[in-house]
N, C-alpha and C positions, 0 to 999 in steps of 0.2 A: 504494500500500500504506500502512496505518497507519505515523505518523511518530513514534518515541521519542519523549519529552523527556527530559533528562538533567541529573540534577545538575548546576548549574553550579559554574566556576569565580569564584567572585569577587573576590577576589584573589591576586597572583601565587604567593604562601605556603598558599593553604586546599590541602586533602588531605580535606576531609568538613566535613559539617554538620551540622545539624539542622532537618528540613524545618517551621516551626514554625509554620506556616498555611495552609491552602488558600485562597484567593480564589474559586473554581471549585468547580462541584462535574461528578458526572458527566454528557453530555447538555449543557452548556454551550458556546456557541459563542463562541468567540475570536478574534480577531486579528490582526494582529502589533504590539507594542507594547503591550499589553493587559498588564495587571498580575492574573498568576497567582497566584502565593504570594509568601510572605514565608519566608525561608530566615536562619538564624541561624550566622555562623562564631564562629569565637574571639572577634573583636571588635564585631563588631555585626549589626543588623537588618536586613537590605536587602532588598529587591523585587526581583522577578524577573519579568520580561517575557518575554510569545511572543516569539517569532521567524517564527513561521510563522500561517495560518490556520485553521481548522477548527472541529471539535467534540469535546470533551475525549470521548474513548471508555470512557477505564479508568483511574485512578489505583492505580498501582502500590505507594508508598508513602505511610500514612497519615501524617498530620501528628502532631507531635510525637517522629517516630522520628528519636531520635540515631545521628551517627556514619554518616551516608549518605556512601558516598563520591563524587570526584568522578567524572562521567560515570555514575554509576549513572542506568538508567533509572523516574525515577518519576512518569510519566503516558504515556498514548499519546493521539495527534490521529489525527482520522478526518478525510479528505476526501469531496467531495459522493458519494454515492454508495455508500460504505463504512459497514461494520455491524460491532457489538461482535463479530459470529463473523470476522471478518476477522483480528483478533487473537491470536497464537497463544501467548501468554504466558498462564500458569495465573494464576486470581484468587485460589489459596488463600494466607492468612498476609497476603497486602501486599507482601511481598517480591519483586524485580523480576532477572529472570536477564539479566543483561548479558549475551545471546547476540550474537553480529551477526547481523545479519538476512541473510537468507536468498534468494540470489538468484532461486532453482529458484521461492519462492514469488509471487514477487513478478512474473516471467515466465510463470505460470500461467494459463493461458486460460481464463475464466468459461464455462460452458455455453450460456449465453447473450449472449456476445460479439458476436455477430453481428447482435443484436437494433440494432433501431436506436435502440430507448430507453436503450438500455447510455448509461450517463456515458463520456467520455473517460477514460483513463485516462492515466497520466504517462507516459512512456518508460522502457523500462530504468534502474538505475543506471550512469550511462556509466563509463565506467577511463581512464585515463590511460593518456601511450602506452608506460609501461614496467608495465602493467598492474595497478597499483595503480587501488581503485574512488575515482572522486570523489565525494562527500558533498555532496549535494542534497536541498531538499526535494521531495516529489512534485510541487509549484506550481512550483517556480521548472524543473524538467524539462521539464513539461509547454509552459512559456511559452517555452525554449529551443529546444525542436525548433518549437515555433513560428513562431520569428526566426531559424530555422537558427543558431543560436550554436553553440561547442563552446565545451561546460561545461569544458574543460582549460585552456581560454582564459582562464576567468573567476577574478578573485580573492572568496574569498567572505568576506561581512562577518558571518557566525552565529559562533556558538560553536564555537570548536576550528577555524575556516576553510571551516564549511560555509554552501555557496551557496543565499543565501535569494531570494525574491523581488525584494525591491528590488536585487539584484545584476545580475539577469537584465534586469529592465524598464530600467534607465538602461546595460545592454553594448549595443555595435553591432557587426555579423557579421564579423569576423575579428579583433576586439580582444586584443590582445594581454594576459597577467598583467602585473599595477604588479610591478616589482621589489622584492622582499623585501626591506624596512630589516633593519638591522642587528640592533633589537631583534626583528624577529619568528622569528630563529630559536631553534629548540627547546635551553632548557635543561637543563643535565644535574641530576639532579637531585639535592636537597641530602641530602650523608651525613646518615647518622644519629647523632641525639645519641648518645654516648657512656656505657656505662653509669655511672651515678653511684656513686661510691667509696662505703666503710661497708658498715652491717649491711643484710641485703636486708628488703624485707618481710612477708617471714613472721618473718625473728629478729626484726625489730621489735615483730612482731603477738604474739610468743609471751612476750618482754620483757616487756610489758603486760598478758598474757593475767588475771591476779589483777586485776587494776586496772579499776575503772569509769570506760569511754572513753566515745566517740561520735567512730566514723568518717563525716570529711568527702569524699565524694564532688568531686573533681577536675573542674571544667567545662573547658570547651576555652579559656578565656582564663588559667584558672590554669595548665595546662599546659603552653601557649605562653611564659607566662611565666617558669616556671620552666627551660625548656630553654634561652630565651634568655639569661637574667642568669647560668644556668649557665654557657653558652657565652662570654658578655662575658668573663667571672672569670675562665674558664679559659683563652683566646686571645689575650685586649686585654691587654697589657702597660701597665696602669694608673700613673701618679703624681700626687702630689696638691699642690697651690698653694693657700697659705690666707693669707685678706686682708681686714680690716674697709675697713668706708667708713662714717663718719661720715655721718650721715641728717638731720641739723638741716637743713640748709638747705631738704633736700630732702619735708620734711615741710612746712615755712612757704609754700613753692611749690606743693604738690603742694594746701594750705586755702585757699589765695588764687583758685588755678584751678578748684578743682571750687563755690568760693564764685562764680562766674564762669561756671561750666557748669552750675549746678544750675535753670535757668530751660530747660536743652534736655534736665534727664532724666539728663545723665551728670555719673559719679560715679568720677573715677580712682582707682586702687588703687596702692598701691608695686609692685606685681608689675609693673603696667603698666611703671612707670619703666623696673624692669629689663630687661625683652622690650625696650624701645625703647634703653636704655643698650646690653645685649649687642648686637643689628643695625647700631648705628653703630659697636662696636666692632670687628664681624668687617669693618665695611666698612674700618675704620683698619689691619687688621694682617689682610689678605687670605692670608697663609697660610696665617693659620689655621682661615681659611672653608672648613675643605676634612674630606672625611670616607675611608673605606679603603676602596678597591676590589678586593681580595682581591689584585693582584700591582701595582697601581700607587696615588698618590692620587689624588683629583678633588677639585679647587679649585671651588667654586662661584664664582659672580659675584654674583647677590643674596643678601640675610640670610633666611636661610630657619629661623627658629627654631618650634621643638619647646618646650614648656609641657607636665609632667607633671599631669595630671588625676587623683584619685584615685576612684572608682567602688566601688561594693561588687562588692567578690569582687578587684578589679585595680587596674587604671589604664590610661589613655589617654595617649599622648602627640600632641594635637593639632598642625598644624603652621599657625605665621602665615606665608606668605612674602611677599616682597618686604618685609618688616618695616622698614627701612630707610628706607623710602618713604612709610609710613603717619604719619599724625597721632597723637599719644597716646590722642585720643578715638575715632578709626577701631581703633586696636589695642583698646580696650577693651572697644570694641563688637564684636568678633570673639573675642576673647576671650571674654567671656559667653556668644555664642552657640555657639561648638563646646564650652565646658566644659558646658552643658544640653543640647546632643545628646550628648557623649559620656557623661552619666550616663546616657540611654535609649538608649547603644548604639546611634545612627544615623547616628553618622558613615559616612561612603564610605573609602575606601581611601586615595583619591588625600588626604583630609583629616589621618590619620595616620601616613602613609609618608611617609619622605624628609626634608629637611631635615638641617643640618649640625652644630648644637649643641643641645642643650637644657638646660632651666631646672626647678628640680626645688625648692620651693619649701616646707618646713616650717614655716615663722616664727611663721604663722599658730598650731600647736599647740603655741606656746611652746617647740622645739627651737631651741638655742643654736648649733649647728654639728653635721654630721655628714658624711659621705663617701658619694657618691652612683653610681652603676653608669652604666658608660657605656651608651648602647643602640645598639649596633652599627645601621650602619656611623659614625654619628654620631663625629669628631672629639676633643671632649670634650662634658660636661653640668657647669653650676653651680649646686653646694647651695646653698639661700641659709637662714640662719636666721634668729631673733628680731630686731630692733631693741632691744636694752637698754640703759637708764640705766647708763655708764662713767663713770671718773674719766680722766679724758685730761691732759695735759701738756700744754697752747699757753704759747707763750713764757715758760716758766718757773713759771708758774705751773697750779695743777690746778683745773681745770674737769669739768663732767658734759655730755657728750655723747652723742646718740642714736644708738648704734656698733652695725652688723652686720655678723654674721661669714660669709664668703663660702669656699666649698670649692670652688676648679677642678680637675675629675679627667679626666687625658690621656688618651689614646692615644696612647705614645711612637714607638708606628710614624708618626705621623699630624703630630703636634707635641712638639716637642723644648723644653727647661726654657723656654731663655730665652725663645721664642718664644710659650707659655702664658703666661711671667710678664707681655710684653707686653699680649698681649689680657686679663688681667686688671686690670692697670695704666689699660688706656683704659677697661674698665668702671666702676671706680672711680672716675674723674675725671670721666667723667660723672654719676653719681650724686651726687658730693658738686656737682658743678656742673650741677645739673637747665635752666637756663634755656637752656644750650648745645643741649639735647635740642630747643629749637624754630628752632632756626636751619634 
């Protein structure tokens, strides 16, 4: 029978998208592996692969329709044999009825079954033996009664746990399921943000109603963002740590080395320094390597730092890990390269999730200091601001040094004073002492 395709998931937070290009059109013969569309969530562009073979029969949802949720159905696959009348999804509007399909149909005996030119057809959907149906494609059925497998047996590698082809071709006839890690069980899923305190939006709209506006329509990255940094505020019991670090040295260091790397093309930034300062310092005060795991903490082992990206409409928060381990010119060239995918939105998931601290970096816009939002489940993040000409006090006398002001903002569930003031402490010491950064 005709095979769904379905909205996917593509990371562990999307709840909808927007399907933002066909690859495909109808009559197209695909794959598995084959790159259908391009599918747009809150934070970026990513490709979407069959999983199965066939010939694209019906596209359910046109491209550019926002707000598709997940598992909606929007394309159907044909196998050899099978016609667009096979399909019993209406082609009015675009729009795709997540019915389940239909066992009675799919059991239906052609009138001419008996023919011998009949194509094979796949096996029933088989069930499980507490009578729940397993999720297969019509190929990889078909290849199981084949090899006499039981599909119940099998763990499937598709979307949502259904068994594709390559599942079926590498099982042998009584194999048993891989035991379920830990992570594969099913999530509960996350409450709902909480309605935001204040006037709602219609008092707002009516407030205004005299006044020449222009209402900004909400994309899915501003909205994620906003329910997050709501949520930080309102859960993260925040405190804040504030600390210059004298930059001279680390400016005469920082002209000497890129006077020295400008023959291979690189070009270090102070940002670098700090990405490479914070990583040795979470490795100096491993406590506070660690981020909130809603009833316990989790201590990382490596320096997994996060770099705020700013993007029109949002921000990215990139993530460099094993940071600790990297050269200044390896960080800077990773660096560059996810801060240019994440302005065209193409970072992956695995590229902006996770990670224990982040670095959130103004200076550049001539901000002097400011206080910065943690981004959960993240530990703490540090404001960094300008570098400005100070008058400073060494040994009794006053001097002008290159002083920048540094904001560490907690999570006091996560890190306790002294133990922030620490890890701020060892950033510092690095920065004023750069040449340590290459041992």
């Amino acid at each position: 029978m005709p095979t769904e395709i379905l909205m996917p998931a593509l990371s562990p937070t999307m709840e909808e998208g927007t399907l933002a290009k066909w690859l495909v059109k109808e009559g197209d013969t695909v794959s598995s592996g084959d790159i259908i569309a391009e599918i747009e969530t809150d934070k970026a562009t990513m490709e979407f692969e069959a999983v199965d073979e066939g010939t694209v029969g019906k596209i359910l949802i046109e491209e550019g329709s926002e707000g598709v949720k997940v598992n909606t159905p929007i394309a159907v696959l044909l196998e050899e044999g099978e016609s667009a009348d096979d399909i019993g999804t209406s082609s009015g509007g675009g729009e795709a009825k997540a019915e389940a399909p239909k066992e009675a149909k799919e059991e239906a005996p052609k009138a001419d079954a008996g023919k011998d030119a009949a194509p094979a057809k796949a096996p029933p959907a088989p069930k499980s033996g507490d009578g729940d149906r397993i999720f297969a494609s019509p190929l990889a059925r078909r290849i199981a009664a084949d090899k006499g497998l039981d599909l119940s047996a099998i763990k499937g590698s598709g979307p949502h746990g259904r068994i594709v082809k390559a599942d079926v071709e590498d099982a042998k006839p009584g194999a048993k399921p891989a035991a379920a890690a830990a992570g594969d069980a099913p999530k509960a899923a996350a409450p709902a943000a909480a309605a935001p305190a204040g006037p709602s939006a219609e008092a707002i709209l009516k407030m205004y109603e005299d006044r020449e506006t222009e209402e900004v329509k909400l994309d899915g990255m501003r909205k994620t963002i906003a329910a997050r940094l709501g949520e930080a505020k309102q859960t993260i019991p925040h405190f804040y740590l504030r600390r210059s670090a004298k930059l001279d040295a680390l400016m005469k260091f920082r002209a000497d080395l890129n006077k020295q790397l400008e023959a291979r093309g690189v070009k270090l930034s102070v940002n670098d320094f700090i990405i490479k300062a914070s990583a040795l310092a979470l490795q100096e005060v491993p406590d506070a390597n660690a981020v909130w795991a809603g009833d316990r903490i989790l201590k990382l082992k490596p320096s997994d730092v996060a770099v705020a990206v700013a993007i029109e409409g949002g921000l990215f928060t990139p993530v460099l890990k094993d940071a600790q381990q990297k050269t200044l010119s390896a960080l800077s060239a990773e660096m560059k390269d996810l801060a240019s995918r994440a302005k065209n939105k193409k970072l992956a998931p695995h590229e902006y999730q996770g990670g224990s601290f982040a670095i959130s970096n103004l200076g550049m816009f001539g901000i002097e200091n400011f206080d910065a939002v943690i981004n959960p489940p993240h530990g703490a993040i540090l404001a960094v601001g300008a570098g400005i000409q100070t008058p400073v006090v060494e040994d009794g006398e006053v001097v002008i040094r290159n002083v920048m002001s540094m904001t560490l903002s907690v999570d006091h569930r996560v890190i306790d004073g002294a133990l922030g003031a620490q890890l701020l402490e060892a950033i510092v010491k690095h920065l004023e002492n750069p040449m340590g950064m290459l041992a």
